[in-house]
C-alpha positions as CSV (number, residue, x, y, z in Angstrom):
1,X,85.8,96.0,82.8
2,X,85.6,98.9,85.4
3,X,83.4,101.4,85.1
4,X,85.0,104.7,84.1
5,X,83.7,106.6,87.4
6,X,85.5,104.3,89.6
7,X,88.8,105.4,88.0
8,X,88.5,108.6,88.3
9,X,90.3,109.0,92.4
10,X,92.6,106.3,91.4
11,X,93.8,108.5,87.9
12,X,94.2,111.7,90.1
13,X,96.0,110.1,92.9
14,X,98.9,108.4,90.6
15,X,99.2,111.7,88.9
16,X,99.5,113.2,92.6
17,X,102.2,110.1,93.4
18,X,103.4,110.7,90.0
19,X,104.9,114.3,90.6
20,X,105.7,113.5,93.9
21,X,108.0,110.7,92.6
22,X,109.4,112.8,90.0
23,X,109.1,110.1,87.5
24,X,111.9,109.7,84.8
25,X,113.5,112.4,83.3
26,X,113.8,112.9,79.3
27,X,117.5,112.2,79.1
28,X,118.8,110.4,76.2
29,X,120.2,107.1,76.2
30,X,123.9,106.3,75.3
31,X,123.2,104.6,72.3
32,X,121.9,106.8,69.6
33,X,118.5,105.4,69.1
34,X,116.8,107.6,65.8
35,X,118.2,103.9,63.9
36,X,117.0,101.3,66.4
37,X,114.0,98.9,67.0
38,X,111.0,99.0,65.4
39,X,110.1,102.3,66.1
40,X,113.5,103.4,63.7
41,X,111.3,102.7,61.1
42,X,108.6,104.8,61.9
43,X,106.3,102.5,59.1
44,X,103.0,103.6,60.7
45,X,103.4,107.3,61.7
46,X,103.5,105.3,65.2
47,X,106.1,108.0,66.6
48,X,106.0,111.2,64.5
49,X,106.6,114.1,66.4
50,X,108.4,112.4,69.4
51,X,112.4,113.4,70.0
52,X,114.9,110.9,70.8
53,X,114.8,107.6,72.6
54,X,115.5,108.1,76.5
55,X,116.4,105.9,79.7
56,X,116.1,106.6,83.3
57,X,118.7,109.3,84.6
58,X,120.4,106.7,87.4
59,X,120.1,103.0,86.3
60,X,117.7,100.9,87.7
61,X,118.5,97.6,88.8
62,X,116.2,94.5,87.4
63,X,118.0,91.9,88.4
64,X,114.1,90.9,90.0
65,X,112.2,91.1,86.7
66,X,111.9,87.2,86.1
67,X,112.7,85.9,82.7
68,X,110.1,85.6,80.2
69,X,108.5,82.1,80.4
70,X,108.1,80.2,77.2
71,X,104.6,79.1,76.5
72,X,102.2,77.8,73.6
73,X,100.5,81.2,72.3
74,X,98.4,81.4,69.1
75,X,99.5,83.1,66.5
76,X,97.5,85.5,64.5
77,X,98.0,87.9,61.3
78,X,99.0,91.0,63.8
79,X,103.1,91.0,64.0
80,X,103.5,87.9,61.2
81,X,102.6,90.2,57.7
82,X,105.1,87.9,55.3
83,X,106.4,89.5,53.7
84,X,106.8,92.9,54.6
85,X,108.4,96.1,54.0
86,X,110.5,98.5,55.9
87,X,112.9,102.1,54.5
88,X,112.5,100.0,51.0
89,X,113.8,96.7,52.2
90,X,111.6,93.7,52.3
91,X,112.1,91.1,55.0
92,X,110.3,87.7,54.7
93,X,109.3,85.3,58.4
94,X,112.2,82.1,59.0
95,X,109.8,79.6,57.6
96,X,111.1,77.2,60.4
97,X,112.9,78.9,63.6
98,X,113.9,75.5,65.3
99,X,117.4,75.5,64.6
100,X,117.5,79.7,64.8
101,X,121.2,80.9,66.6
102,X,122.9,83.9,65.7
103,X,125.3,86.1,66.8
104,X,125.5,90.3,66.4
105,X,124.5,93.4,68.1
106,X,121.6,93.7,70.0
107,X,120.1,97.6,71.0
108,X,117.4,98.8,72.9
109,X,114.4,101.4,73.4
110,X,112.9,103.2,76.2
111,X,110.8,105.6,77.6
112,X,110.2,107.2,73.7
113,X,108.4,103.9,73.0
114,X,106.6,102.8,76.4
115,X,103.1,102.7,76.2
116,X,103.0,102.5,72.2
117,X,101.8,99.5,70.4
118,X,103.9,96.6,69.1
119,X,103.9,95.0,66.3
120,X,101.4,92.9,67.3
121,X,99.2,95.4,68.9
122,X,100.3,94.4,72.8
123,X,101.9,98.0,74.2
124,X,105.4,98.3,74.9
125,X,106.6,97.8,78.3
126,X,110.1,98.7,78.9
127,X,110.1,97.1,82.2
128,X,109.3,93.7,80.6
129,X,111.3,91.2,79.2
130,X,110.5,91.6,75.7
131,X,112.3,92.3,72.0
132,X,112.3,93.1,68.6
133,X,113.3,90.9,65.7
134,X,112.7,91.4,61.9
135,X,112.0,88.2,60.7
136,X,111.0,85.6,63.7
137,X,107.4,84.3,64.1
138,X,105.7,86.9,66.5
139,X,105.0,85.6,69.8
140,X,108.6,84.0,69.7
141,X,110.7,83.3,72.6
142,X,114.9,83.6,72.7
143,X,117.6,83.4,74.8
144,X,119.8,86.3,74.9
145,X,123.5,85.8,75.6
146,X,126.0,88.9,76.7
147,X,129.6,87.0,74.8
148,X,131.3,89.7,77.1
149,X,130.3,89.2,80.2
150,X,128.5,85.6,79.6
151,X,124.9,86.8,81.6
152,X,121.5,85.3,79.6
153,X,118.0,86.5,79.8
154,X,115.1,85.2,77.9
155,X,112.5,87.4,75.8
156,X,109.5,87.2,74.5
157,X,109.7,88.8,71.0
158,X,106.0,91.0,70.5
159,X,108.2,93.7,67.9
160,X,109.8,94.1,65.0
161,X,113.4,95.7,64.6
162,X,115.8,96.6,65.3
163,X,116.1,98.0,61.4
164,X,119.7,99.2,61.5
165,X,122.4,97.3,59.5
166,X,124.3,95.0,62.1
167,X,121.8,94.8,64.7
168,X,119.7,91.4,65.4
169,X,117.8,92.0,68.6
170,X,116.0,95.5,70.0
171,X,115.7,94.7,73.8
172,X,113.8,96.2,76.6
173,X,115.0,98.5,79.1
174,X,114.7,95.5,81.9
175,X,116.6,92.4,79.5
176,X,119.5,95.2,78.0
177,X,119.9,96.6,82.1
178,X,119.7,92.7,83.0
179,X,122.7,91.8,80.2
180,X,124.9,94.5,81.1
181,X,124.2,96.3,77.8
182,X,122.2,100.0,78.6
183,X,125.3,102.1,79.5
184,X,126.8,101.4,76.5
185,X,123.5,101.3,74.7
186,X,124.8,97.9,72.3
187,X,126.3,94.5,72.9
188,X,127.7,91.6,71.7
189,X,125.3,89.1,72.0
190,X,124.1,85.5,70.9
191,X,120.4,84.8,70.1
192,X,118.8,81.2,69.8
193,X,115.3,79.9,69.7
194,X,113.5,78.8,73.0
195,X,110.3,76.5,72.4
196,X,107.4,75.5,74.6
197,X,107.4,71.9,75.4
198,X,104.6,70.1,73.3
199,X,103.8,72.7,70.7
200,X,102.4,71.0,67.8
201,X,102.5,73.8,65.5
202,X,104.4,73.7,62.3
203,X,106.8,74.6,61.4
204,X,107.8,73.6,65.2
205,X,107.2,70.2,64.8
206,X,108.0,67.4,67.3
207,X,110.6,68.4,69.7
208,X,114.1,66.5,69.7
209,X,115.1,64.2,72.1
210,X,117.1,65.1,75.3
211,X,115.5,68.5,76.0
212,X,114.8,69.5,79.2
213,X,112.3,68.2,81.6
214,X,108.4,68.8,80.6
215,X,108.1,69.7,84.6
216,X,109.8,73.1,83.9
217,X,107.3,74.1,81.9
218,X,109.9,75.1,78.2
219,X,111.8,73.5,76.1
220,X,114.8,75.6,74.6
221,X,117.0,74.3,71.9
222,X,119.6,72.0,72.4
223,X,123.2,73.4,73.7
224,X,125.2,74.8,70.6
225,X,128.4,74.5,72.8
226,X,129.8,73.5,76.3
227,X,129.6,77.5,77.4
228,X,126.1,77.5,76.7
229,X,123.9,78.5,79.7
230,X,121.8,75.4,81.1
231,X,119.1,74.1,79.0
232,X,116.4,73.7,82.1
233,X,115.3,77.5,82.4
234,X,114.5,77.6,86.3
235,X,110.8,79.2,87.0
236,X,110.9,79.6,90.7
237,X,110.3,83.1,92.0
238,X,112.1,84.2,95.5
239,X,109.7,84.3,98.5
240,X,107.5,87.7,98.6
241,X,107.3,88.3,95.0
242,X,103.9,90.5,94.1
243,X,103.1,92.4,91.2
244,X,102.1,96.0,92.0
245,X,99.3,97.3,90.0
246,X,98.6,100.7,91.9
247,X,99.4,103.0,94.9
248,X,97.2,105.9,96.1
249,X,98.0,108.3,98.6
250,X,94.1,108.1,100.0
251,X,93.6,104.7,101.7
252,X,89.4,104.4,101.0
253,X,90.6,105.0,97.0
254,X,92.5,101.9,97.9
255,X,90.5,100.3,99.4
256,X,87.7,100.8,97.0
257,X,89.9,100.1,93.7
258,X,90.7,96.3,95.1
259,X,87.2,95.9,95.7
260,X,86.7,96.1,92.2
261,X,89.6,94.4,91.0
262,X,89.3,92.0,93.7
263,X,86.3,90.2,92.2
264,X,88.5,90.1,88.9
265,X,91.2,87.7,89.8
266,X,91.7,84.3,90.7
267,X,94.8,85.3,92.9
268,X,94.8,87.3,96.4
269,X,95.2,91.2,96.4
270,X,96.6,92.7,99.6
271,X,97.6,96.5,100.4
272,X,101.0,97.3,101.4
273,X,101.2,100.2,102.9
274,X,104.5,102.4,103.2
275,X,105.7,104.4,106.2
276,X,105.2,108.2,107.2
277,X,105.7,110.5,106.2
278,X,105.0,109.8,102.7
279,X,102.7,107.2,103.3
280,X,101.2,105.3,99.9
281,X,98.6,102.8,99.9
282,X,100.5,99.9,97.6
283,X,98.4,97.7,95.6
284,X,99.8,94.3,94.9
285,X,98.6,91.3,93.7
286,X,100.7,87.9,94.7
287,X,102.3,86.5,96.3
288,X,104.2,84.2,93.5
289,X,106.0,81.3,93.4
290,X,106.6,80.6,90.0
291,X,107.0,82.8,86.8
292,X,103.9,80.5,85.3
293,X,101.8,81.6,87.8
294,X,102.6,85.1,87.5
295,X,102.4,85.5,84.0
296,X,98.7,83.7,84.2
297,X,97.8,86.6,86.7
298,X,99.6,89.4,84.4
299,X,96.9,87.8,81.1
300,X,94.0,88.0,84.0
301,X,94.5,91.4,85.2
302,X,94.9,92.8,80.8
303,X,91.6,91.7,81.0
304,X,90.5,94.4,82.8
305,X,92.6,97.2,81.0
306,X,95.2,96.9,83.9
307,X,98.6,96.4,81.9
308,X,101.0,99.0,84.3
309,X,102.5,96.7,86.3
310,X,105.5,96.3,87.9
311,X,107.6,92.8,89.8
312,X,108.2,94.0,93.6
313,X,109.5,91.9,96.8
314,X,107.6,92.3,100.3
């Protein structure tokens, strides 16, 4: 952990880059979000006295936000309460997800929500590929199909939601702008079930035979139909991929912040810096050739309280 005086310059300079960068405006998102996602249901008191759901004002393109990448995680009590009860409805956990496909609406949540905690006590990232489901295991991992336009994405579902009749999947800002789906705000979509190769864990007992290959790292379900998208979910990140975990406007606050991340991580931290006049002092950590790799260096760098961080290309 850092010690709190070393934050300090960093948490003034990225309020300084923050106003200069103008951040997001509050404007509210096409879909009418007061019945969507987890946070519809407002169970905990999580989001009292917050308006509306919001996006950015001009869409942003993350098309370079990898898919999740489907791995063995333990699951605990936090997220998996079975059963449990939402606006007077009770929803109980799939007791075995394996053969989970369905079809419906999915939605999805923004800026209202980012920062706050899941289900499972992770915070919400909008710029992640995560989700919300009601009543799949929690870490689960799904593949997301757009039936109008025919793109996929795969999530990693930390939430629960989305609890508004006719809606099976809440998405992130990253997988709805990804599928096609955040100007309209909902979509027609398919979900089904993507395991980890090897996890021994009932109810996901021993995988069937014909999945894909063990050297790409998941196993997703067998192909419901001949439109399916391929069953081998490719990992490999295009050259120059980093993940950016802080930019100061002071170069010695940059310099002195990856000296004390530095020590932190197993992977190599360099400092981009931009050109004049606005120059910023970018730091990234990378570079990545594989989504495995980078989500090992995303659990490294939670470690140390650092969760803000965003895919970029150099």
């Amino acid at each position: 952990m850092l010690q709190a005086g070393k934050w300090h310059g960093f948490l003034v300079c990225v309020i300084v880059i923050g106003l200069l960068n103008g951040c997001s405006s509050r404007q509210s998102r096409p879909d009418d979000p007061s019945s969507s996602s987890s946070s519809s249901s407002d169970s905990g008191g999580r989001y009292q006295g917050k308006d509306k759901d919001w996006g950015p004002d001009k869409e942003i393109d993350m098309s370079h936000v990898p898919d999740a990448v489907p791995r063995y995680e333990t699951r605990t009590i936090a997220g998996n309460k079975n059963p449990y009860t939402v606006l007077g409805q009770t929803y109980t956990l799939m007791s075995d997800e394996r053969a989970y496909i369905e079809r419906g609406i999915a939605s999805w949540y923004g800026f209202k929500f980012n920062g706050e905690r899941t289900s499972n006590g992770e915070l919400y990232d909008m710029f992640a590929m995560t989700g919300a489901h009601k009543t799949l295991p929690i870490p689960s991992y799904v593949r997301v199909t757009n039936l109008d336009n025919r793109k996929s994405v795969i999530v990693r579902i930390n939430d629960r939601g989305p609890f508004h009749e006719g809606r099976i999947v809440d998405l992130s800002y990253a997988a709805a702008q990804r599928l096609g789906i955040t100007q309209m705000g909902t979509g027609n979509v398919e979900v089904e079930i993507v395991v980890p190769d090897g996890d021994p864990r009932p109810p996901l007992k021993k995988r069937k035979a014909g999945l894909a290959s063990k050297e790409a790292g998941i196993v997703p379900k067998a192909e419901v139909n001949a439109t399916s998208p391929s069953a081998v979910i490719q990992s490999q990140l295009p050259e120059g991929t980093y993940l950016q975990i802080a930019a100061f406007s002071i170069e010695d606050s940059a310099q002195k912040f990856a000296g004390n991340v530095r020590g932190s991580l197993s992977y190599p931290i360099i400092i981009s810096v931009t050109a004049p006049p606005t120059k910023l002092y970018r730091i990234r950590v990378g570079p990545f050739k594989d989504a495995q790799s980078m989500q090992a260096a995303r659990e490294q760098l939670q470690k140390i309280d650092i969760s803000e961080v965003h895919v970029v290309y150099q």
